[in-house]
Structures are given as C-alpha cells and as structure tokens.
N, C-alpha and C positions, 0 to 999 in steps of 0.2 A: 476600553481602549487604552494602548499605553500612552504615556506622554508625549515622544516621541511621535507615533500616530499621530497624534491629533496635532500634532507642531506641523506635521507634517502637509497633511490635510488640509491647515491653516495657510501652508507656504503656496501649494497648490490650488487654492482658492483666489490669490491674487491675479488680475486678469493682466498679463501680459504689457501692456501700455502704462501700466502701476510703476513699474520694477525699473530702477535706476540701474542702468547698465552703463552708465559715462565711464566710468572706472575702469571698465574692462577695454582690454585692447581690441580690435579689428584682426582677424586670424585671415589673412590673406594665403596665396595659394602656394608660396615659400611655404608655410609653416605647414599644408598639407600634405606637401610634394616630400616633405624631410619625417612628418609624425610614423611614428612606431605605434603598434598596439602593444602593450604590455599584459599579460594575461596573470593575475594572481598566483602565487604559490599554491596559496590555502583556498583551492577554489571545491563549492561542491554545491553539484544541481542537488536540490528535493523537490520532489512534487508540488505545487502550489499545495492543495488539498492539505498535506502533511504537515506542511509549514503553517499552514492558518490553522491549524489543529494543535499545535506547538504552541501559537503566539497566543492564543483564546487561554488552553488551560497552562500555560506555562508561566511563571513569574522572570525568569531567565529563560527563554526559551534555547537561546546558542547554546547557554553552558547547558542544560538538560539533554540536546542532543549530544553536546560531546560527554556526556559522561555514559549516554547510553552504549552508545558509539565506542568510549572506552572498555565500556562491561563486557560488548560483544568481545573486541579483542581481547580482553586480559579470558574472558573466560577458553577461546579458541585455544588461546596461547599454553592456557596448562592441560588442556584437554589434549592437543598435538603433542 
C-alpha cells in the first residue's frame, strides 16, 4: 500500500464526532445559490479495475500512464 493510502485510510478511520471543524465557516444558502462547479482541464475517467491495476504494480502510477498514453500518441503521430 502507498503512503498516501494508508494516510489516507488513516484520515477515514476517524469517526466523524473526532474531527474539529470550529475553524471552518457555516456554507449557508448565499454561498450555494452563487457556487459554480468547476470541471478540471486535465480530467480523465479510467476504469477502476485499470487504475488498481496501475496503483498495485506501479511505483508512479500517473506518470506510467501518461508515458504510455504518450507512446500511444508519438507512435500514431509518425505512423499518420
């Protein structure tokens, strides 16, 4: 499991009634009636399957896929 994982896992383990949320403001319906979704530039579905497949054997799994991701295009790119 990566570090991250299991930080992760870790943060998700704390029950709810734990977690100090004084700090944070109250989001009343002003701020709902006004919120925008913002959608990433750099966005891309992968199958769950593929991605736990990645993260298992991959030590970088992002950069693995984008280098494969690059090979497909650079190979397309001189083949066209």
């Amino acid at each position: 499991m990566q570090p991250l994982e299991k930080h992760l896992r870790e943060i998700d383990a704390i029950p709810d009634k734990e977690i100090d949320t004084s700090d944070i403001p109250e989001l009343d319906e002003d701020f709902w009636q006004n919120a925008k979704m913002i959608v990433p530039e750099n966005y891309l579905r992968v199958d769950p399957e593929t991605l736990e497949w990645f993260k298992v054997h991959a030590r970088d799994y992002e950069a693995d896929i984008n280098a494969i991701l690059r090979g497909y295009v650079q190979s397309h790119q001189t083949a066209g």
